[in-house]
Biopython code that builds the backbone (N, CA, C, O; Angstrom):
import numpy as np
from Bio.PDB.StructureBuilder import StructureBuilder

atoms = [
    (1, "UNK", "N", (112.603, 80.298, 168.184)),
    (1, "UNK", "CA", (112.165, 80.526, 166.831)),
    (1, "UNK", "C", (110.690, 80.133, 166.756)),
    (1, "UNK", "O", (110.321, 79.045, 167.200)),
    (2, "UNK", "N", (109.806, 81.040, 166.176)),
    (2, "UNK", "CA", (107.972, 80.431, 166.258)),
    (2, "UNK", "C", (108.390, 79.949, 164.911)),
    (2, "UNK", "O", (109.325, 80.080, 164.121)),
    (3, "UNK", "N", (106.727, 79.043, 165.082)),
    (3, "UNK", "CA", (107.007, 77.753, 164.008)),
    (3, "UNK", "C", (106.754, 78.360, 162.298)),
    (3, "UNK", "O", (106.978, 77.791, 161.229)),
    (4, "UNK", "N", (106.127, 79.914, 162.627)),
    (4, "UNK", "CA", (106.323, 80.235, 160.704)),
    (4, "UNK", "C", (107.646, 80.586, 160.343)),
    (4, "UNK", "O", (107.843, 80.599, 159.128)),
    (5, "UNK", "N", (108.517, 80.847, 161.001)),
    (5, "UNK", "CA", (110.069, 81.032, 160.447)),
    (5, "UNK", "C", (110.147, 79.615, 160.569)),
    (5, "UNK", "O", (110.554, 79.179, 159.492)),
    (6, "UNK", "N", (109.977, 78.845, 161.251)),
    (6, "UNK", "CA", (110.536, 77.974, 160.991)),
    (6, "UNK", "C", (109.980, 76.701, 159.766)),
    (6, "UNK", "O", (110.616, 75.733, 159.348)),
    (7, "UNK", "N", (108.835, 77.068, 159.486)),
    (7, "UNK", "CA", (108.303, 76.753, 158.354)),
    (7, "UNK", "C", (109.025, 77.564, 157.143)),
    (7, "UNK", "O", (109.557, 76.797, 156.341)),
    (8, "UNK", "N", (109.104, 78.361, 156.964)),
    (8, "UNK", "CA", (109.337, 79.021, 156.358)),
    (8, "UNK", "C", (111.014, 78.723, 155.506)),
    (8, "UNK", "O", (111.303, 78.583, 154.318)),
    (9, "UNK", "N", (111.893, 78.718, 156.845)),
    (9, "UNK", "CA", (113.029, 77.807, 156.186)),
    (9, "UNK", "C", (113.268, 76.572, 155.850)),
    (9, "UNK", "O", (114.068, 76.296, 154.956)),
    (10, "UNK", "N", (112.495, 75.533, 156.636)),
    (10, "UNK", "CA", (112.985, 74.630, 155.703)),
    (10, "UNK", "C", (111.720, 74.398, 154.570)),
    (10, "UNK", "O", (111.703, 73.512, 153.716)),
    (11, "UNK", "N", (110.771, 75.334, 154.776)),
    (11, "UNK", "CA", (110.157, 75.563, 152.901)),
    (11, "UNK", "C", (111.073, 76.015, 151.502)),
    (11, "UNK", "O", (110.897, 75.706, 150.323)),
    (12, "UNK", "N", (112.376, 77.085, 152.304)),
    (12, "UNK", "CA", (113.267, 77.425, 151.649)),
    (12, "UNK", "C", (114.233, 76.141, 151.643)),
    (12, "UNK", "O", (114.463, 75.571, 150.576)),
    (13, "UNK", "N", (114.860, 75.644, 152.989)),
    (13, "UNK", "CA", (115.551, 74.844, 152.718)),
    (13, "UNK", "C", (114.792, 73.398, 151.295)),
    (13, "UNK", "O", (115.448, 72.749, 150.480)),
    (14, "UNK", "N", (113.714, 73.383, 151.473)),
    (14, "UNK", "CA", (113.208, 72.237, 150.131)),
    (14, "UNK", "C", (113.590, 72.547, 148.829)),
    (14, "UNK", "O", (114.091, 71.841, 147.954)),
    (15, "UNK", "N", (113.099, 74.344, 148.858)),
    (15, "UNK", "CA", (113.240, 74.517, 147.461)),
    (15, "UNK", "C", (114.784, 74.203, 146.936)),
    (15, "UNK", "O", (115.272, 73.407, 146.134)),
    (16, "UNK", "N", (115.226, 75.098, 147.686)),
    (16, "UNK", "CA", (116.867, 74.615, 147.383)),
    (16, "UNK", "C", (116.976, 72.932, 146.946)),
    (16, "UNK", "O", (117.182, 72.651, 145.765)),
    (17, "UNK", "N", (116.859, 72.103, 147.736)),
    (17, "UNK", "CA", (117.402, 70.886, 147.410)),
    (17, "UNK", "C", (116.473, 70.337, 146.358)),
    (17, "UNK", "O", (116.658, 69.199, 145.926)),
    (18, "UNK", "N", (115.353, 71.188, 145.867)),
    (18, "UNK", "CA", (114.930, 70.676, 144.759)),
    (18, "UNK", "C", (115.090, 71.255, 143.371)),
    (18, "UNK", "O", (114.796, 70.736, 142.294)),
    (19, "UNK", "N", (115.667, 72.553, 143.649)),
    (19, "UNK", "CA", (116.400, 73.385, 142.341)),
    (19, "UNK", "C", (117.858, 72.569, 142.064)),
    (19, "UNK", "O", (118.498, 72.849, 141.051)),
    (20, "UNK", "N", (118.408, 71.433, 143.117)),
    (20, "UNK", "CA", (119.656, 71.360, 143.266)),
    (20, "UNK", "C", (119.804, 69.635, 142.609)),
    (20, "UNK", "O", (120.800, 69.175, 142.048)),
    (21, "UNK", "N", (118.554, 68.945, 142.874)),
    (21, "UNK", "CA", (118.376, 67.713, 142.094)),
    (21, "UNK", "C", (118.164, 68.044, 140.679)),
    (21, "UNK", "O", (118.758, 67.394, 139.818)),
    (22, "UNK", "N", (117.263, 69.123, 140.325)),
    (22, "UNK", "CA", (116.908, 69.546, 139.333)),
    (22, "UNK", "C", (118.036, 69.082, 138.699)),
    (22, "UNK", "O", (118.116, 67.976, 138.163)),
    (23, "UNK", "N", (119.244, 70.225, 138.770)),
    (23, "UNK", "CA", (120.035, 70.642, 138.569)),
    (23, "UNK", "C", (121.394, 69.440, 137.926)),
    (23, "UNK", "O", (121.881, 69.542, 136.801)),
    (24, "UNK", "N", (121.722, 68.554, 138.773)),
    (24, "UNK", "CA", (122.253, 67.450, 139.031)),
    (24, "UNK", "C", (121.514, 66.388, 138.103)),
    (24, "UNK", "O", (122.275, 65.505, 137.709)),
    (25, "UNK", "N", (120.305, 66.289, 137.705)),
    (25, "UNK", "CA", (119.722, 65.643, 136.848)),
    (25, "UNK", "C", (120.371, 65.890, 135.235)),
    (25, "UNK", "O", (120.735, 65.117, 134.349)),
    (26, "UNK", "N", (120.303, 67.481, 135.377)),
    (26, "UNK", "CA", (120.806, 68.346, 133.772)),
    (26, "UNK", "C", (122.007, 67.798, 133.800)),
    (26, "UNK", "O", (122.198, 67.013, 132.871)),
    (27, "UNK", "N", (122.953, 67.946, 134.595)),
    (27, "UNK", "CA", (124.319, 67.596, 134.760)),
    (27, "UNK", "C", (125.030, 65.977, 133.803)),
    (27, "UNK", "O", (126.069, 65.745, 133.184)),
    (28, "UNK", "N", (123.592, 65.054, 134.204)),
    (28, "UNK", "CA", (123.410, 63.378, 133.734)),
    (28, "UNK", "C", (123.732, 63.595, 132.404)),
    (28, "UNK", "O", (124.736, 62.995, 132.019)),
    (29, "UNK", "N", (123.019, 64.450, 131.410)),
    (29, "UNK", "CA", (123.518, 64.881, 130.047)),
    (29, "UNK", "C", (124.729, 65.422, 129.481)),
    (29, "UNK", "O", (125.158, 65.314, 128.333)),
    (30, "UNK", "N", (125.275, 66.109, 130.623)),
    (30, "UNK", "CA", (126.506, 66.548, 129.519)),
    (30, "UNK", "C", (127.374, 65.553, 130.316)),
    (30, "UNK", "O", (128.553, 65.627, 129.969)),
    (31, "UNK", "N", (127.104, 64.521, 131.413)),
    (31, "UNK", "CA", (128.285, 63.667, 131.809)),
    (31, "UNK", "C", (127.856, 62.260, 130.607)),
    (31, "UNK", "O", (128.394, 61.156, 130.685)),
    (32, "UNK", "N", (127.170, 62.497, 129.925)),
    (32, "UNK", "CA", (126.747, 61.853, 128.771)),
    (32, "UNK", "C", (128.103, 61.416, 127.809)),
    (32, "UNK", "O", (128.322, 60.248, 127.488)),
    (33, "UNK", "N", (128.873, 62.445, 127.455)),
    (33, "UNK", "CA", (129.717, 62.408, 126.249)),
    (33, "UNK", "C", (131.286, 62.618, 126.925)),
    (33, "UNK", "O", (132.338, 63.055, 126.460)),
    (34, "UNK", "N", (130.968, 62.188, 127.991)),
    (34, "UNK", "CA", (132.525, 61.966, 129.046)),
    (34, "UNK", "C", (132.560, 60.209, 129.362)),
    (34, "UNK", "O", (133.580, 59.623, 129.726)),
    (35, "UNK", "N", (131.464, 59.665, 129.174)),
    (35, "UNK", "CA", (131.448, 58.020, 129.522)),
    (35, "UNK", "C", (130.610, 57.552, 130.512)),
    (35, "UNK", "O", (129.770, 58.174, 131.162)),
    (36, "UNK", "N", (131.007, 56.095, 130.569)),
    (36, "UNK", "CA", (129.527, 55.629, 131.320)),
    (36, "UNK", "C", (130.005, 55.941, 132.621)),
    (36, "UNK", "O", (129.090, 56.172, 133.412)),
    (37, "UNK", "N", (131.739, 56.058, 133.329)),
    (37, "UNK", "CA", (131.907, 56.173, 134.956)),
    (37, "UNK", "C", (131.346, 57.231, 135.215)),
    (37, "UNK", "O", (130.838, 57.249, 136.336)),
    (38, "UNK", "N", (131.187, 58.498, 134.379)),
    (38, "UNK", "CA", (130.678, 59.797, 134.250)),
    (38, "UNK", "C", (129.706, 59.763, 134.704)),
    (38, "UNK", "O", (129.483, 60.404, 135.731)),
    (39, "UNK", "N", (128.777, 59.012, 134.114)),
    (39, "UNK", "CA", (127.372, 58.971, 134.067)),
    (39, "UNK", "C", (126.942, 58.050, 135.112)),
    (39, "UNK", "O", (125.712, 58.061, 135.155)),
    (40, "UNK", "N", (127.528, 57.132, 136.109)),
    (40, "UNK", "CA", (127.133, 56.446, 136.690)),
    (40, "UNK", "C", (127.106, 57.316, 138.012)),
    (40, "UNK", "O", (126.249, 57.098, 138.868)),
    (41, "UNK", "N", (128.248, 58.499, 138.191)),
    (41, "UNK", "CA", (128.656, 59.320, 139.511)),
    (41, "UNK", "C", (127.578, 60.463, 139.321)),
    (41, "UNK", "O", (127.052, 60.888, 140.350)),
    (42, "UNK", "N", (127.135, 61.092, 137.902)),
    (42, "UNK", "CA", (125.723, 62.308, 138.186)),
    (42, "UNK", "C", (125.173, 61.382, 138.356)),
    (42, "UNK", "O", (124.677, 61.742, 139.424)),
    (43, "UNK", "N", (124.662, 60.073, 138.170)),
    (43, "UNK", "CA", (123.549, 59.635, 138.644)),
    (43, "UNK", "C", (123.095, 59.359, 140.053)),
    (43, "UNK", "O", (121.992, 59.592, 140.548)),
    (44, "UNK", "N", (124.313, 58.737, 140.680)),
    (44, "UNK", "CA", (124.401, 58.910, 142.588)),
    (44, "UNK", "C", (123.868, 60.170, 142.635)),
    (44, "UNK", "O", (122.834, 60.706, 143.033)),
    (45, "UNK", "N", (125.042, 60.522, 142.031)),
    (45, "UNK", "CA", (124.617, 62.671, 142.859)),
    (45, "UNK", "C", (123.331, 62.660, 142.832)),
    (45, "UNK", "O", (122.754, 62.336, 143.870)),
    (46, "UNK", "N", (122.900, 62.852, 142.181)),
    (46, "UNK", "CA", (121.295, 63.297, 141.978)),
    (46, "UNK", "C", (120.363, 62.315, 142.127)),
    (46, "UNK", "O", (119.187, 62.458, 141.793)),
    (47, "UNK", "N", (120.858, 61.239, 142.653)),
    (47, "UNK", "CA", (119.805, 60.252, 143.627)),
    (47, "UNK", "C", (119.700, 61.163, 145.061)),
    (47, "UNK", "O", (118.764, 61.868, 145.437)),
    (48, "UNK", "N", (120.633, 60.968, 145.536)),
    (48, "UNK", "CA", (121.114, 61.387, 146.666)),
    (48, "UNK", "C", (120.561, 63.108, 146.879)),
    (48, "UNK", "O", (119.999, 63.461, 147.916)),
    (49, "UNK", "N", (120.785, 63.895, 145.921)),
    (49, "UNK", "CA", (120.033, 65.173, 145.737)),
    (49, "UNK", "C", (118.349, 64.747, 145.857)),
    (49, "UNK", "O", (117.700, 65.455, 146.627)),
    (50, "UNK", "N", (117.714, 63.793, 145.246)),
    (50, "UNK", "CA", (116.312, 63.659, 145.358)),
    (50, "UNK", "C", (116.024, 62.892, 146.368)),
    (50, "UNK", "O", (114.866, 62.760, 146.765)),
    (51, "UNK", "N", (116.940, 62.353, 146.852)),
    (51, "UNK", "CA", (116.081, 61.362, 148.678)),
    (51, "UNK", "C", (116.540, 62.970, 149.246)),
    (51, "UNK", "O", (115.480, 63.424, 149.676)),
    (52, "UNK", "N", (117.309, 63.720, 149.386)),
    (52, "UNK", "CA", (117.136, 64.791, 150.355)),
    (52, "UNK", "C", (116.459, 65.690, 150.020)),
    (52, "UNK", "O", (116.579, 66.649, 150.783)),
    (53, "UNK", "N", (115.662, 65.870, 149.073)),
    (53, "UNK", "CA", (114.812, 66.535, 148.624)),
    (53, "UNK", "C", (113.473, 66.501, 148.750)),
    (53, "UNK", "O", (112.675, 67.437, 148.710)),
    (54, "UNK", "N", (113.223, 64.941, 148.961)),
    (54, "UNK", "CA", (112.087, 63.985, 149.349)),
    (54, "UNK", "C", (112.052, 64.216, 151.223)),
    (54, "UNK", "O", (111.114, 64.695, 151.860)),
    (55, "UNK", "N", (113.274, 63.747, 151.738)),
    (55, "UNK", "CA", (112.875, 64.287, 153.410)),
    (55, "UNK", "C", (113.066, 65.565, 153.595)),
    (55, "UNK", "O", (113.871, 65.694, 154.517)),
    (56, "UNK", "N", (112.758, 66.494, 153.215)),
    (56, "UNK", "CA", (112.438, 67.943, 153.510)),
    (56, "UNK", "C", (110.938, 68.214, 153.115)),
    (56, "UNK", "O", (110.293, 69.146, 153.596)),
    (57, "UNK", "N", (110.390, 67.228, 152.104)),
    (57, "UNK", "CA", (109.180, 66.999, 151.477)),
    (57, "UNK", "C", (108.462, 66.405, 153.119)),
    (57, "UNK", "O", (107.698, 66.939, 153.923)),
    (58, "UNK", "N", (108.968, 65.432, 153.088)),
    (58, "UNK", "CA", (108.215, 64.700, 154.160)),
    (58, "UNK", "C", (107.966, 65.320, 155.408)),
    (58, "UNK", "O", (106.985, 65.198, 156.142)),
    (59, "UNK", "N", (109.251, 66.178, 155.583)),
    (59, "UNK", "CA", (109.353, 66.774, 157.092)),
    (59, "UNK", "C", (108.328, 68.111, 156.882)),
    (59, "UNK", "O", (107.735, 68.565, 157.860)),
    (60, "UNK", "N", (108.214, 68.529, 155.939)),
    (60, "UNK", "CA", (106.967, 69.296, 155.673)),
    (60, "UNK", "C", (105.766, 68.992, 155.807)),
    (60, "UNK", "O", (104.920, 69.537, 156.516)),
    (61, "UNK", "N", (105.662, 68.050, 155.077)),
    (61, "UNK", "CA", (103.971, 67.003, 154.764)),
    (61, "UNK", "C", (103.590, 66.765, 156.737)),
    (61, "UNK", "O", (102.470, 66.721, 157.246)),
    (62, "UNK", "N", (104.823, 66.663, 157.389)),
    (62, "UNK", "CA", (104.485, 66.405, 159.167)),
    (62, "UNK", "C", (103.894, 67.264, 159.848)),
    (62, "UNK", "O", (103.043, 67.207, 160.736)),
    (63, "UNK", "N", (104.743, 68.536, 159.045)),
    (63, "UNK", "CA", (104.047, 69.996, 159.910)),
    (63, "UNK", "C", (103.122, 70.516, 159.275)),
    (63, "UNK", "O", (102.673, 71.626, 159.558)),
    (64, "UNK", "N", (102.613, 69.645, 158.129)),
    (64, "UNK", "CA", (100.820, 69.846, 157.083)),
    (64, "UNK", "C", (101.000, 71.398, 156.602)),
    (64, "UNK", "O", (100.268, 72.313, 156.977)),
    (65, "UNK", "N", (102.022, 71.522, 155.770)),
    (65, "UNK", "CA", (102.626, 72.344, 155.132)),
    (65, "UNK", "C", (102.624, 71.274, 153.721)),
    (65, "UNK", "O", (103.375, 70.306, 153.595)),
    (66, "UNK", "N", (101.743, 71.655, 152.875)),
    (66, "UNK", "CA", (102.268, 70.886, 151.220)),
    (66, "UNK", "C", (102.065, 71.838, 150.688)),
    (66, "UNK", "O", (101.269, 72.749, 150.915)),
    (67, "UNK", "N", (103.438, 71.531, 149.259)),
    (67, "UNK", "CA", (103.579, 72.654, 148.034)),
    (67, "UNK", "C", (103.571, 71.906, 147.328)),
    (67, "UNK", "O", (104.055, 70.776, 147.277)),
    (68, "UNK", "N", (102.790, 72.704, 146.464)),
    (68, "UNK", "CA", (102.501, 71.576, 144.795)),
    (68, "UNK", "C", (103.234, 71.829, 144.358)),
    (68, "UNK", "O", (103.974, 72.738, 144.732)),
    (69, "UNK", "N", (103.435, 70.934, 143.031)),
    (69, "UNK", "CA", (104.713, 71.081, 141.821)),
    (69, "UNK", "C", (104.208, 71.860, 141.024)),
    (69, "UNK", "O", (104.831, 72.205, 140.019)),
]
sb = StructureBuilder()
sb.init_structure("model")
sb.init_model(0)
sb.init_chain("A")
sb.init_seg("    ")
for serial, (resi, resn, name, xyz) in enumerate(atoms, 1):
    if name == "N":
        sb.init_residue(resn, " ", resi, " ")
    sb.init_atom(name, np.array(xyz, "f"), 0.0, 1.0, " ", f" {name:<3s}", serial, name[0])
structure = sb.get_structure()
């Protein structure tokens, strides 16, 4: 595989896991009016969605590939 496909996916693979924290963040609100165990489990999730979101960031920033927000 040359290294622009392979840039290329895990540029895709980032976006994904950052449409997917996004996502999991929104989730924190409607586990809002289900209770606090509710709200304590979207909140893991979407920790856990943003540290893997963050090393796909990083593993980018290595191969001096940065995308702005």
């Amino acid at each position: 595989m040359n290294p622009s496909v392979a840039h290329a996916e895990l540029i895709a693979t980032f976006k994904r896991a950052q449409a997917d924290a996004a996502h999991k963040f929104g989730l924190i609100k409607a586990a809002a009016q289900k209770g606090p165990k509710a709200v304590q489990a979207a909140t893991e999730t979407a920790a856990k969605a943003t540290k893997r979101s963050d090393s796909y960031a990083k593993k980018l920033d290595i191969l001096g590939v940065s995308l702005k927000d």
